[in-house]
C-alpha positions as CSV (number, residue, x, y, z in Angstrom):
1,X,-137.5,-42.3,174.4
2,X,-134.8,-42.6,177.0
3,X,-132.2,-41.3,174.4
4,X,-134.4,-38.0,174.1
5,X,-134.6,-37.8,177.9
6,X,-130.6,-38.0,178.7
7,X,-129.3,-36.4,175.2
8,X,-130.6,-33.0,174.1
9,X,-128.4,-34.0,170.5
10,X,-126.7,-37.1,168.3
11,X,-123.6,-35.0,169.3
12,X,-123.8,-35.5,172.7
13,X,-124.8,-39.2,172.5
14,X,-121.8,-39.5,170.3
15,X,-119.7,-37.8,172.7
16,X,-120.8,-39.7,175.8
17,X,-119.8,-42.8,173.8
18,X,-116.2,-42.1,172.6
19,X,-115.5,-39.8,175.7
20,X,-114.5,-42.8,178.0
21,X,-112.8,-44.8,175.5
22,X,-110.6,-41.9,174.6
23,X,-110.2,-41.3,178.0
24,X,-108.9,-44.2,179.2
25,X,-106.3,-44.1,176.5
26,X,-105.0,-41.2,177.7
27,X,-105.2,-42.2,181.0
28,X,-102.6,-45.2,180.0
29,X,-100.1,-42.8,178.8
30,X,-100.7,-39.9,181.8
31,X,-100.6,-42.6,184.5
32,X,-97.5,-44.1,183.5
33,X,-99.2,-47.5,182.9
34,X,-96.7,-50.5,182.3
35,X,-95.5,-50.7,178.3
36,X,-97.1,-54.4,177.9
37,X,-100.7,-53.5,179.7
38,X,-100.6,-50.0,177.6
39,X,-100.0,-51.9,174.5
40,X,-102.8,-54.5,175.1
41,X,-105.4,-51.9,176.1
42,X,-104.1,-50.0,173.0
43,X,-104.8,-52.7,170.7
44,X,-108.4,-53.5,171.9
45,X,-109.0,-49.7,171.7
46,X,-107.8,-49.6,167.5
47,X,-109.9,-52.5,167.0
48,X,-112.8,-50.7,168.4
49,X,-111.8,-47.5,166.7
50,X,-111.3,-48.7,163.4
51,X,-114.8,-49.2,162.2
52,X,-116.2,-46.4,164.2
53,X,-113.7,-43.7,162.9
54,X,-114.5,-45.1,159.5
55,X,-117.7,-44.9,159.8
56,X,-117.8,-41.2,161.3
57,X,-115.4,-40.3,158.6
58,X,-118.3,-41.1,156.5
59,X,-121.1,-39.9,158.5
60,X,-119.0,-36.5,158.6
61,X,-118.9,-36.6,162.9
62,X,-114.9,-37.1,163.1
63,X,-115.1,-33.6,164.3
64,X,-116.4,-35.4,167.9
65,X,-113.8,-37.3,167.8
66,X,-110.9,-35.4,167.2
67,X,-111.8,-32.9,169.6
68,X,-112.1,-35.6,172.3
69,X,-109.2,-36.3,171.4
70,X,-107.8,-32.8,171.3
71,X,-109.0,-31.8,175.3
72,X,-107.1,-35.3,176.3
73,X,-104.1,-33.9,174.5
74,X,-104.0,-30.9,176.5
75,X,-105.0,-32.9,179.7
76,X,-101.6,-34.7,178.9
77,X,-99.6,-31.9,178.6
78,X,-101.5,-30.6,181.8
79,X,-99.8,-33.4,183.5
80,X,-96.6,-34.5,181.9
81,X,-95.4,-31.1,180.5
82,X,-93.3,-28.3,182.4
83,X,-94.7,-25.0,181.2
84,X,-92.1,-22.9,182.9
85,X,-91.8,-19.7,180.7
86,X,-95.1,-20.2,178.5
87,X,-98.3,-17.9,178.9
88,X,-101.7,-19.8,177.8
89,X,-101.9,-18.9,174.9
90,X,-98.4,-20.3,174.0
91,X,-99.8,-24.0,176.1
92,X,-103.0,-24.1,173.9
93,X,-101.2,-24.0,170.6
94,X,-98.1,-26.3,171.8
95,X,-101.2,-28.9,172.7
96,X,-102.9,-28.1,169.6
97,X,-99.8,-28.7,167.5
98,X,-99.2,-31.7,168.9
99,X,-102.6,-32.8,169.0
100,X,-102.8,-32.9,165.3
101,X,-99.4,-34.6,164.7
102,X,-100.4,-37.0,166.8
103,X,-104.3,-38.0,165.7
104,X,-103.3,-37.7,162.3
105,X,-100.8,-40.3,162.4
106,X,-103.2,-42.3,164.4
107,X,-105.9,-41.5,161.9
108,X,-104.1,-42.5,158.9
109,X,-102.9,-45.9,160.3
110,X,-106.6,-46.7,161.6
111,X,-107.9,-45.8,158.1
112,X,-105.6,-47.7,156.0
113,X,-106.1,-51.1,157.1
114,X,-103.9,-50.8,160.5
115,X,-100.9,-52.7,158.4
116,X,-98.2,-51.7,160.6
117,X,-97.6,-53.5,164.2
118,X,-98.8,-51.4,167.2
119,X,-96.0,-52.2,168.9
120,X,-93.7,-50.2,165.8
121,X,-95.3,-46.8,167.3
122,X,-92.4,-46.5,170.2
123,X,-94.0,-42.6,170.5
124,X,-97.0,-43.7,172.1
């Protein structure tokens, strides 16, 4: 019963569990966080990841995920990005664009077994 009291939907309890993990990815990269910590919080967050973006891959609920992973996208650029010269609209679709580079790269390695080193991905 206390899921029905704090979550009106699976989607919200979904989103209150991969919001913070995602977030504090993000906050790694935004924050400037030393290459070897970034690295080692990376790699406890793929091995987290793995099975659960499997499994909503599945469960067809990616959608959560990628759009969590979308607004931290923009909240990067919001921080680490000059805009100088670009209205809104042109922000949102630079974010966007980059945004799906990004998780599908990081979509593809988690799905297929995570074969490469984490350490190989110099963009992150």
């Amino acid at each position: 019963m206390a899921y029905y009291r704090n979550f009106d939907t699976l989607e919200d309890i979904l989103r209150a569990y991969f919001a913070p993990r995602i977030s504090h990815l993000f906050d790694d990269v935004i924050e400037r966080v030393p290459t070897d910590a970034k690295i080692a919080d990376m790699q406890q967050f793929f091995e987290e990841m793995g099975a659960a973006l499997s499994l909503a891959e599945r469960r067809n609920y990616e959608y959560i995920i990628q759009r969590l992973f979308d607004g931290n996208m923009r909240r990067f650029y919001d921080n680490n990005r000059h805009w100088d010269g670009l209205d809104p609209t042109a922000k949102r679709y630079w974010a966007k664009f980059m945004s799906a580079g990004v998780y599908g790269i990081w979509r593809e390695w988690l799905l297929h077994g995570q074969q490469e080193r984490l350490a190989t991905f110099t963009c992150w």
